[in-house]
C-alpha positions, 0 to 999 in steps of 0.5 A: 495366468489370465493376462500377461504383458509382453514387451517388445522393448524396454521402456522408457520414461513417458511425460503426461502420458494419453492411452487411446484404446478402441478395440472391435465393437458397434461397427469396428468404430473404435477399433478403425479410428485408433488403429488409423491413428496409430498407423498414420502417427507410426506408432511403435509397438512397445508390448502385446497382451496374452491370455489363456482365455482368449477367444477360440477363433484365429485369423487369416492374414494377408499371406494365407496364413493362420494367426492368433488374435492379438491385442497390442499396445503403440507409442508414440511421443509427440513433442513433450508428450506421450501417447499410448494406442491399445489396439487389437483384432478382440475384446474379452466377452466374459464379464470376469475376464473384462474386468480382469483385462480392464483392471490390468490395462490400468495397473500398467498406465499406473506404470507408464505414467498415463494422466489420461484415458480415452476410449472409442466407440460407436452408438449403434442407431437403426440408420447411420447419419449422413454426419454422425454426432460425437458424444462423450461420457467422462468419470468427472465434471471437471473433464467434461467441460474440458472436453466441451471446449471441442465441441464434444456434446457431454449429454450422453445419457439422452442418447446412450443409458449403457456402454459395454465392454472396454469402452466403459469399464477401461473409463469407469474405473480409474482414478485419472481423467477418463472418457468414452468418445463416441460417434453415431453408427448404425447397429447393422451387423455388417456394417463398418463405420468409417464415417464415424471413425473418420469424425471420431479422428478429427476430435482427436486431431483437434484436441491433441494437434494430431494434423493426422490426414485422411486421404487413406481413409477416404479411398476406403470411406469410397470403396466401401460406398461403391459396394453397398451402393451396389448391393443396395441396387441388386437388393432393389432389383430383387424386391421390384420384382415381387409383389409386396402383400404385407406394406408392415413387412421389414426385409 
């Protein structure tokens, strides 16, 4: 076995279906924005995803206890529609086992009646903007000038030549409409991206009438602010008082 589906209910019959997926990447900026969609629309989880090549780390979770990471599929119908939200604490690292997980995800849309792909990313620059720009790479031209009606700018390649991972395979190898939104974040390791995750949502509220609101995520967005706005000052601090000899030297 590498991957095996686990439902948590029995399924049903799903019309003109979506698969949103954004698992942990450039800044978590997909992971944050479909899993505040899933929790904001209250998605329900239908399965979970195992696989005897998972990573080899596990989780602590808010009641002190060790848990494995998880991948896990939500659904939500929305009116006449469906949509599927792929989230999880990992994505395969191994380019084998992200091809088998991708091939995988898209044999069971095939049975869930999915019409349309999109995956979330972020594009990693030295410095996050104040307003990140929201691109998008699509596996046809028919989908992108759908996608241009939202005011998503389709010339990615002036900004991004690869996408790694599940962002990109999860839209280049399917045969349905499929495309990777992503939103400009900074490649800091430690950095989080909520501002793209929050411009990533409102695309998404656009284009499928979410009306998902932001009030929870803009008390993170503050939170986080007050933070490093606090670690920028001590940072400061530190460096005034050292005489800088080299004007070249990056710290």
């Amino acid at each position: 076995m590498t991957w095996k589906i686990n439902y948590a209910k029995k399924l049903g019959k799903y019309n003109n279906a979506t698969l949103i997926a954004g698992l942990p990447g450039i800044a978590n900026t997909g992971k944050i924005a479909v899993d505040y969609l899933a929790t904001e629309l209250k998605a329900k989880k239908i399965a979970d995803f195992l696989s005897n090549k998972g990573p080899v780390f596990t989780l602590i979770n808010e009641y002190d206890e060790v848990v494995m990471p998880k991948i896990e599929l939500h659904h939500k119908k929305i009116k006449s529609r469906d949509f599927f939200f792929l989230i999880g604490d990992y994505q395969p690292i191994e380019d084998e086992e992200s091809y088998s997980f991708c091939n995988f995800i898209i044999d069971i849309t095939k049975k869930l009646n999915v019409k349309q792909i999109i995956t979330l990313g972020g594009i990693g620059l030295e410095q996050e903007p104040e307003k990140p720009q929201i691109y998008a790479a699509v596996n046809n031209k028919k989908f992108a000038k759908e996608l241009q009606k939202y005011n998503i700018n389709t010339k990615v390649s002036r900004k991004v030549s690869t996408i790694i991972g599940v962002t990109g395979l999860l839209i280049a190898l399917p045969k349905v409409n499929a495309a990777a939104i992503l939103a400009e974040t900074s490649i800091f390791p430690a950095h989080i991206g909520l501002n793209p995750a929050k411009e990533l949502i409102k695309k998404l509220n656009n284009m499928f009438n979410f009306e998902v609101k932001f009030n929870n995520l803009n008390k993170e967005i503050k939170e986080i602010k007050k933070l490093t706005d606090s670690l920028m000052i001590q940072h400061e601090k530190m460096t005034s008082k050292k005489k800088v000899r080299d004007i070249n030297y990056i710290g």
